[in-house]
C-alpha atoms as an extended CHARMM CRD file, in Angstrom:
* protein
*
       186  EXT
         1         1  UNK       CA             54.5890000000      117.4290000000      -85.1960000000  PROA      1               0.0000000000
         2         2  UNK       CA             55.5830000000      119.3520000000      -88.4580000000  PROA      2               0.0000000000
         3         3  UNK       CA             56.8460000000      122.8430000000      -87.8550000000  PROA      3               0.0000000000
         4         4  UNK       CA             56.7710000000      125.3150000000      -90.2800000000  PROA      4               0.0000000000
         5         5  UNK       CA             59.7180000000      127.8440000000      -91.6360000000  PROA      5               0.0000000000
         6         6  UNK       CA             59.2600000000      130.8440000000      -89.3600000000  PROA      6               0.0000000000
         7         7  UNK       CA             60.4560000000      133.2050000000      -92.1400000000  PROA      7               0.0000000000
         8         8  UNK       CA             57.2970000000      131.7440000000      -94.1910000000  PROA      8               0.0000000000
         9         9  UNK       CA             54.8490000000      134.0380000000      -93.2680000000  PROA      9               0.0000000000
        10        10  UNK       CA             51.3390000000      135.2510000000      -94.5120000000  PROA      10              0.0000000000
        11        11  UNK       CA             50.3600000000      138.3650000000      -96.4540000000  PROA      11              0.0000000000
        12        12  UNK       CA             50.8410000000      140.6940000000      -93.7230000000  PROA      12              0.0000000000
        13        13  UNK       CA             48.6390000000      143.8780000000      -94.2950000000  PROA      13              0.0000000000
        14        14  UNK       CA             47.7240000000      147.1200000000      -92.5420000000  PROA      14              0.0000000000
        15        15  UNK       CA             43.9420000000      147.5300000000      -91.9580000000  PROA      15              0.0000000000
        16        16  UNK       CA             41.9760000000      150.5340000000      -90.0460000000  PROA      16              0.0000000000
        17        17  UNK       CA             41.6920000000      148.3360000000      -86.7220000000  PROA      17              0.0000000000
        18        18  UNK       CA             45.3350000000      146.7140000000      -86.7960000000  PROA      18              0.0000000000
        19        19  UNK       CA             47.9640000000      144.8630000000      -88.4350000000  PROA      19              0.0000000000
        20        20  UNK       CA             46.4800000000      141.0650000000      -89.9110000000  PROA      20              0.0000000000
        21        21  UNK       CA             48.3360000000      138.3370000000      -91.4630000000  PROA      21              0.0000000000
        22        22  UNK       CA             46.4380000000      136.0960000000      -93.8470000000  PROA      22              0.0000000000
        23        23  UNK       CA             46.4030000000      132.7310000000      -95.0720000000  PROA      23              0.0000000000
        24        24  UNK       CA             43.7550000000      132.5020000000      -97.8090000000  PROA      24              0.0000000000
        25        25  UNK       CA             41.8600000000      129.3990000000      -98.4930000000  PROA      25              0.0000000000
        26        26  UNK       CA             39.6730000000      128.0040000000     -101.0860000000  PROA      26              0.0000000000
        27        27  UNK       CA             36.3890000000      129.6290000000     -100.8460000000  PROA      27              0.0000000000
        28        28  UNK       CA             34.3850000000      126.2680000000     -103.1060000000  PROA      28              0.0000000000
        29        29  UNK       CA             30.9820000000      125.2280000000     -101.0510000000  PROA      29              0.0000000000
        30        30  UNK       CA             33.4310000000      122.1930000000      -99.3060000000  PROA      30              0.0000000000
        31        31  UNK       CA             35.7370000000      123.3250000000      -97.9900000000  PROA      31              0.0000000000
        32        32  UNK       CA             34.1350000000      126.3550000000      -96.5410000000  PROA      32              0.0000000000
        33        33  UNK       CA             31.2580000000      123.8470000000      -95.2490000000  PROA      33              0.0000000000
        34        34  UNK       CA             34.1030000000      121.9820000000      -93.4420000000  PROA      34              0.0000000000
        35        35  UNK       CA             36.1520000000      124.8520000000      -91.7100000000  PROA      35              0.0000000000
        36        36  UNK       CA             32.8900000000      126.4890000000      -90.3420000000  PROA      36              0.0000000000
        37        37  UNK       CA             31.7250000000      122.8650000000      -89.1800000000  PROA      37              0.0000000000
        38        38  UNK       CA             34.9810000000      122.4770000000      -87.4280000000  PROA      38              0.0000000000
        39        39  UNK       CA             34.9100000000      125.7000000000      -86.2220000000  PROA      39              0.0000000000
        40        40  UNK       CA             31.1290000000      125.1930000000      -84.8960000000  PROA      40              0.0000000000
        41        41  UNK       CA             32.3990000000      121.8720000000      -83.2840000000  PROA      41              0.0000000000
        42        42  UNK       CA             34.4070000000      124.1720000000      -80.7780000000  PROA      42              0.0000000000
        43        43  UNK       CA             31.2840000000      125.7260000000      -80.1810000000  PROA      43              0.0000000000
        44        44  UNK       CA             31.8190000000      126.3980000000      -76.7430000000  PROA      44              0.0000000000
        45        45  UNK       CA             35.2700000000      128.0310000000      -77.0210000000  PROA      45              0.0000000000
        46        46  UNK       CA             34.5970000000      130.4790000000      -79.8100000000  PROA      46              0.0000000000
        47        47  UNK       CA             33.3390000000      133.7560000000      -80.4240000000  PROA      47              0.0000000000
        48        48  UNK       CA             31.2420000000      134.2290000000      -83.8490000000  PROA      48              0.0000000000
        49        49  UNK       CA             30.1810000000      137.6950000000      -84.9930000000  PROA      49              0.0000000000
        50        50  UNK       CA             31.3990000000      140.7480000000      -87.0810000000  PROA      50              0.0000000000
        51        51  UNK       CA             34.2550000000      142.7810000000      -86.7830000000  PROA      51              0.0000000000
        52        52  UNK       CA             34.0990000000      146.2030000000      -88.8760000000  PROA      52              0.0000000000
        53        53  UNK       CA             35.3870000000      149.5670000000      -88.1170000000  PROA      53              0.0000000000
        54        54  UNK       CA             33.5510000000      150.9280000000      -85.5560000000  PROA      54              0.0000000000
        55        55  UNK       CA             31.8530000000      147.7460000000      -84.4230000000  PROA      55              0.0000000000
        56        56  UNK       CA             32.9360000000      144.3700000000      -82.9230000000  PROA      56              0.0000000000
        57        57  UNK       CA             30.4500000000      141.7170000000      -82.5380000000  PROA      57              0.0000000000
        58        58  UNK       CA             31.6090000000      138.6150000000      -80.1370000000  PROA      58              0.0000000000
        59        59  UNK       CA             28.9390000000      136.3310000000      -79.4630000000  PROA      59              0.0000000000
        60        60  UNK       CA             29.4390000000      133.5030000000      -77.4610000000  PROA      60              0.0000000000
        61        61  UNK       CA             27.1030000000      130.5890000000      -78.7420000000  PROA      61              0.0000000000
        62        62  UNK       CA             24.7250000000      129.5870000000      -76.3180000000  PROA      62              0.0000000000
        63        63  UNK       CA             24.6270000000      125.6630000000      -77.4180000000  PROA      63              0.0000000000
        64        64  UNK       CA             26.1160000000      123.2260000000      -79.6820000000  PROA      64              0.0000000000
        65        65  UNK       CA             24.2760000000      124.4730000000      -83.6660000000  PROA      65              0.0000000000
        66        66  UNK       CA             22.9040000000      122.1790000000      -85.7210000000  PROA      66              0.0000000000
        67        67  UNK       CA             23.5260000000      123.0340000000      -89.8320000000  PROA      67              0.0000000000
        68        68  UNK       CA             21.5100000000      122.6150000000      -92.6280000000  PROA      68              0.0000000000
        69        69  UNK       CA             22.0510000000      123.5140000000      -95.9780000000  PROA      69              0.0000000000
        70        70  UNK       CA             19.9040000000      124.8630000000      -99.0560000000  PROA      70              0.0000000000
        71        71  UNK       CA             20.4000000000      126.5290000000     -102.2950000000  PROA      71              0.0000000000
        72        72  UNK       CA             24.0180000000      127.4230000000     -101.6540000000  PROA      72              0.0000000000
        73        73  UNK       CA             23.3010000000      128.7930000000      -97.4240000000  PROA      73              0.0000000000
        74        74  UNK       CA             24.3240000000      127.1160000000      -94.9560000000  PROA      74              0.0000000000
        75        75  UNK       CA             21.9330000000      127.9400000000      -91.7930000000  PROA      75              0.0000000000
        76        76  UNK       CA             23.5040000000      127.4480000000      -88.7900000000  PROA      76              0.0000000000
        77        77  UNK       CA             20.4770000000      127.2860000000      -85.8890000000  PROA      77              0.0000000000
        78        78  UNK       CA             21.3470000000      127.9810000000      -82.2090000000  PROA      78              0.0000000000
        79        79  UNK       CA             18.0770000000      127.3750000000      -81.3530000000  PROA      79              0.0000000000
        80        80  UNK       CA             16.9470000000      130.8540000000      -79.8230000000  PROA      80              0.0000000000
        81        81  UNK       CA             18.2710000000      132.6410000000      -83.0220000000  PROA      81              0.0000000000
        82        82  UNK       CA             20.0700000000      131.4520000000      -86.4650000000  PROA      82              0.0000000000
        83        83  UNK       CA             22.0620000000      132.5690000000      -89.0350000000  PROA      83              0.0000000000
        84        84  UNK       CA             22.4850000000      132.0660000000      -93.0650000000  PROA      84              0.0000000000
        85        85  UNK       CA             25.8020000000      132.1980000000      -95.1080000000  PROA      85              0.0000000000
        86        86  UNK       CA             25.9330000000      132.0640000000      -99.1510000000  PROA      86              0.0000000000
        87        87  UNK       CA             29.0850000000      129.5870000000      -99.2570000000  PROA      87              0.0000000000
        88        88  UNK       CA             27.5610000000      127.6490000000     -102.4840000000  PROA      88              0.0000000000
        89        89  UNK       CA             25.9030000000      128.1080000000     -105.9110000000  PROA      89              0.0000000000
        90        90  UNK       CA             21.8830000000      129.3760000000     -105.4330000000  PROA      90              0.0000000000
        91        91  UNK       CA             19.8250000000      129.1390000000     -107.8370000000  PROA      91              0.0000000000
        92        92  UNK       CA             17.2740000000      131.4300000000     -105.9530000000  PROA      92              0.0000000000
        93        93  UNK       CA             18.7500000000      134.7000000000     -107.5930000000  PROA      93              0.0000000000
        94        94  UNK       CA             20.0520000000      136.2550000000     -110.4200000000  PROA      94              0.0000000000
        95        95  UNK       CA             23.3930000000      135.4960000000     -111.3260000000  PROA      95              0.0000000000
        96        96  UNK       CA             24.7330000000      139.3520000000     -110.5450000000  PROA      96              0.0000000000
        97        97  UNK       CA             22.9680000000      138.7390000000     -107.0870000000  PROA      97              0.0000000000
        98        98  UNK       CA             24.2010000000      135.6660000000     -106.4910000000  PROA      98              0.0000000000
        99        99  UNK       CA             28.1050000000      136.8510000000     -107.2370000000  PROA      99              0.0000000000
       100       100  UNK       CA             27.4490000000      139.8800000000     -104.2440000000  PROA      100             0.0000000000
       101       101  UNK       CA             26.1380000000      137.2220000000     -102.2050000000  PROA      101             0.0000000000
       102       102  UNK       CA             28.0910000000      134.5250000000     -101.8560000000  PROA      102             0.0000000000
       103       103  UNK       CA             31.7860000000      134.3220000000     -100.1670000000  PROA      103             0.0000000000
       104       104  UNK       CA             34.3360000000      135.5300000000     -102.6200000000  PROA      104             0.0000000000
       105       105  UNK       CA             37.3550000000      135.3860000000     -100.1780000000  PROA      105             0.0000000000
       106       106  UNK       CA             38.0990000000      133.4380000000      -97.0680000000  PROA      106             0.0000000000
       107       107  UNK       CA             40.7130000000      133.6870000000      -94.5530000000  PROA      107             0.0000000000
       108       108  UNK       CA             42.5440000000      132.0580000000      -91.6630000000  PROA      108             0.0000000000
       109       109  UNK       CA             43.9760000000      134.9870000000      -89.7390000000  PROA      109             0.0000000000
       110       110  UNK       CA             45.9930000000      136.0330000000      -86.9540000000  PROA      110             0.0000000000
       111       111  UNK       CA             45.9960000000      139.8490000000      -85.5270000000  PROA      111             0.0000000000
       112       112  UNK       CA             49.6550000000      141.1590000000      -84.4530000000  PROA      112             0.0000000000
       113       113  UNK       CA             51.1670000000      143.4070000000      -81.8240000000  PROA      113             0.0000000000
       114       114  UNK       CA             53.7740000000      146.3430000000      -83.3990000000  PROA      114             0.0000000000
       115       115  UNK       CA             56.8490000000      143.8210000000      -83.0120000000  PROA      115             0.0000000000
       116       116  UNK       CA             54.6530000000      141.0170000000      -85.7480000000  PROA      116             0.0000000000
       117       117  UNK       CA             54.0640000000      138.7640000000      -83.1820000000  PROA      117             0.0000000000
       118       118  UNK       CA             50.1070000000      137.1760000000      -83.3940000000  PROA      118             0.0000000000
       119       119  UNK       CA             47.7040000000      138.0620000000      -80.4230000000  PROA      119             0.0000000000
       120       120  UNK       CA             45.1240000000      137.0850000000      -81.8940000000  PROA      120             0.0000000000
       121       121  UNK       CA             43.5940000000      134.1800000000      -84.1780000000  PROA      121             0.0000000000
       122       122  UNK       CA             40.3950000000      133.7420000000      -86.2600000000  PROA      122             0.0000000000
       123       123  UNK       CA             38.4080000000      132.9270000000      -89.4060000000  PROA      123             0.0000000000
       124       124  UNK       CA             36.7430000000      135.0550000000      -91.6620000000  PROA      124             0.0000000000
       125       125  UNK       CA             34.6990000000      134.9150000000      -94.9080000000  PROA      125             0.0000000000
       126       126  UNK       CA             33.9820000000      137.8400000000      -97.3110000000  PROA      126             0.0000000000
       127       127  UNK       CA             31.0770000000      138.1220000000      -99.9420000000  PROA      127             0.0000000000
       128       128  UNK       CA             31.3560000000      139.1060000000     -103.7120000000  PROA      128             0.0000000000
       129       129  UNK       CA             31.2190000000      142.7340000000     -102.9390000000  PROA      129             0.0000000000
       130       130  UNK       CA             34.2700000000      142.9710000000      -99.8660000000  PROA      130             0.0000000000
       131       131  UNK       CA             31.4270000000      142.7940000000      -97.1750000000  PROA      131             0.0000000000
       132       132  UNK       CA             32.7990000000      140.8670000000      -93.9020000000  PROA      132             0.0000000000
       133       133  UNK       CA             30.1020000000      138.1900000000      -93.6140000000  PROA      133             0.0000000000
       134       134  UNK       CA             31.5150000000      136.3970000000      -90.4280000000  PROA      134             0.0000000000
       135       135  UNK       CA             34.2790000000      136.0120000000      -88.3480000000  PROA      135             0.0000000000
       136       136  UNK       CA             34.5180000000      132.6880000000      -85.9250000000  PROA      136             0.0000000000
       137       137  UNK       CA             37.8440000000      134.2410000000      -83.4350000000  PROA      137             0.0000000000
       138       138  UNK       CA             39.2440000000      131.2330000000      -82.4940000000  PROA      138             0.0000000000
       139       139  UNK       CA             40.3030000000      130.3160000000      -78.5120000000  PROA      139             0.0000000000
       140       140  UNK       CA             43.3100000000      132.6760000000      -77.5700000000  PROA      140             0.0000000000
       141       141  UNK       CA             45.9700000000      131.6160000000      -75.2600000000  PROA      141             0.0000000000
       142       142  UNK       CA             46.1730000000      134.9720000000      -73.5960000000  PROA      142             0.0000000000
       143       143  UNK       CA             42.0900000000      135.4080000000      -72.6580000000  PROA      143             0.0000000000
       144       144  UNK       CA             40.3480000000      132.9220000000      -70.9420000000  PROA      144             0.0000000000
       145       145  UNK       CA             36.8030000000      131.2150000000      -71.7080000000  PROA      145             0.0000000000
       146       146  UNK       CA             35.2170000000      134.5270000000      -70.0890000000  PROA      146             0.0000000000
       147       147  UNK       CA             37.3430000000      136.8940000000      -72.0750000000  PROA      147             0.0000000000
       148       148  UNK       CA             39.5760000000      138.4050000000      -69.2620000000  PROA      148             0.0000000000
       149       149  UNK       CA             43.2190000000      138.5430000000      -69.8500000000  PROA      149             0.0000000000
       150       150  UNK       CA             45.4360000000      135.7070000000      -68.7850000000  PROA      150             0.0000000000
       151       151  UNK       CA             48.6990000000      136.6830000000      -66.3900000000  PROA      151             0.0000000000
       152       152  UNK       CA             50.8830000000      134.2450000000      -68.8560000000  PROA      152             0.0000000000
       153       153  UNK       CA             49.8250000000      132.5300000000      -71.8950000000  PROA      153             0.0000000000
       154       154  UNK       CA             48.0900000000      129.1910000000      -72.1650000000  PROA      154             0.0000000000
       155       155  UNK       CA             49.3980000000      127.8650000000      -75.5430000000  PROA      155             0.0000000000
       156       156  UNK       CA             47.2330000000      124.4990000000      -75.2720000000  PROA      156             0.0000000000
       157       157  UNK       CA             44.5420000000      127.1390000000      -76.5930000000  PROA      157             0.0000000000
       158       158  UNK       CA             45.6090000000      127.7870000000      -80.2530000000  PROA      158             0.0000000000
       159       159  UNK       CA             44.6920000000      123.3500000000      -80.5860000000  PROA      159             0.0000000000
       160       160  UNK       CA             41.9010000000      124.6340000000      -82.8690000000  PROA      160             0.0000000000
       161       161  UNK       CA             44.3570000000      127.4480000000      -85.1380000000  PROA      161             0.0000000000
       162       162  UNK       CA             46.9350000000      124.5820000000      -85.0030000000  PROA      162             0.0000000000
       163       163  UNK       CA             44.1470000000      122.3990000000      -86.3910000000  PROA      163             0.0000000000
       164       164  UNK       CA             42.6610000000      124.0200000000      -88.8930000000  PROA      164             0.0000000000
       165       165  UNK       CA             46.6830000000      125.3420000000      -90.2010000000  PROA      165             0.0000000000
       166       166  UNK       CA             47.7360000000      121.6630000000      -90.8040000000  PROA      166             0.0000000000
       167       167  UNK       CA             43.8450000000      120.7640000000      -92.4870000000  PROA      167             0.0000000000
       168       168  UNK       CA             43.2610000000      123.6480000000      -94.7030000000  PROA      168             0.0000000000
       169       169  UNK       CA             46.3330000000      124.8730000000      -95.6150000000  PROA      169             0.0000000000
       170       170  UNK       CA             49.0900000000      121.6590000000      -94.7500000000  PROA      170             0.0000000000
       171       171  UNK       CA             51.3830000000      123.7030000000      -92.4160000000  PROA      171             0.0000000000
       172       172  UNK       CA             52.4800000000      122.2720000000      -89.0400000000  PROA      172             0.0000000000
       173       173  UNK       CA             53.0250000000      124.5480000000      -85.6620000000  PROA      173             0.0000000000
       174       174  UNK       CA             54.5870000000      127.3890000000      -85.8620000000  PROA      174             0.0000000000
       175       175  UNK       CA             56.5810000000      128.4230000000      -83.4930000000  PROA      175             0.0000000000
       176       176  UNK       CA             55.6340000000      132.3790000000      -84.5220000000  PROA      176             0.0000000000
       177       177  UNK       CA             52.3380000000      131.6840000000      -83.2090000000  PROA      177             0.0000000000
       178       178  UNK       CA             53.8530000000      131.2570000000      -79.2740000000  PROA      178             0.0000000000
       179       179  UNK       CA             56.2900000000      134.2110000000      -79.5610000000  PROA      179             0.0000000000
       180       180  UNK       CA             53.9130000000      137.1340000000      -77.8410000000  PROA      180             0.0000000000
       181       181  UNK       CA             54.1820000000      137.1700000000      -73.9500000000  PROA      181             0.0000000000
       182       182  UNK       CA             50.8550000000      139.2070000000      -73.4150000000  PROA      182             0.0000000000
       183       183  UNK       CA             47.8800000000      140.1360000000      -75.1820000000  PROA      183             0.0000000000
       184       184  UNK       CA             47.7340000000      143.2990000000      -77.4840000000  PROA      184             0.0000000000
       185       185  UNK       CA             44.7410000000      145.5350000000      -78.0400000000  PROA      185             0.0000000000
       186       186  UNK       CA             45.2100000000      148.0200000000      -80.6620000000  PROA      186             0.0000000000
């Protein structure tokens, strides 16, 4: 297993809702395609949904999605309900249009306590205009599959953040992601 420098950390920024650290990754149709397909894979041990000031959406998918794509959206269909994402080139607009819609920035992410220490972990694409257009919050080791707080952390949890790290962005495990002894909600 490679491990990464500790001292080589993301851009760390200040937002309304909390401190983030961000590792940005290529936003082409492919590669997002492939993180929100691996991502979806986990299906049963993530939350999908919205987080903006003032609202926090965490939906729990209720089955394994199937994904189709079309003129730049991917749909991803969970049966009782479905959603589309603009990840690709459309054709189906005009070219202003189609820059607002489509993702413009995506982001591997984890959410830290005061001391800098990650509490949190998760996935989030951006369209053309700054407009959140999902976040996929990956399995935490300090909440459990229902959500409630663990009494120590489960590290085996962050398999899918230590995944995608090494994929998408070719760092090992890093130790800074195991350094918080409790969950923080800020």
């Amino acid at each position: 297993m490679t491990t990464v420098d500790p001292l080589s950390r993301g851009e760390i920024i200040q937002q309304l809702d909390g401190t983030y650290e961000l590792f940005s990754l290529p936003t082409d149709e492919d590669t997002l395609r492939g993180i929100l397909e691996d991502c979806l894979a986990e299906w049963e041990h993530v939350r999908i949904g919205m987080l903006v000031p003032g609202a926090v959406w965490e939906i729990k998918p209720p089955c394994q999605p199937r994904t189709g794509f079309l003129d730049g959206y991917i749909t991803v269909d969970f049966q009782e309900w479905h959603l589309h994402l603009c990840i690709g080139e459309s054709k189906a607009a005009p070219p202003e249009t189609v820059r607002l819609r489509r993702t413009a920035r995506a982001e591997l992410y984890r959410r830290l306590n005061p001391d800098h220490q990650p509490t949190s972990w998760g996935f989030r694409l951006f369209n053309g205009g700054g407009q959140q257009q999902i976040t996929v919050l990956l399995p935490n080791p300090h909440l459990d599959e229902e959500q409630n707080y663990m009494d120590s952390p489960d590290w085996d949890r962050l398999y899918l953040w230590d995944r995608l790290r090494e994929k998408y962005l070719s760092q090992g495990y890093d130790p800074v992601d195991r350094s918080a002894s409790r969950f923080f909600h800020g």
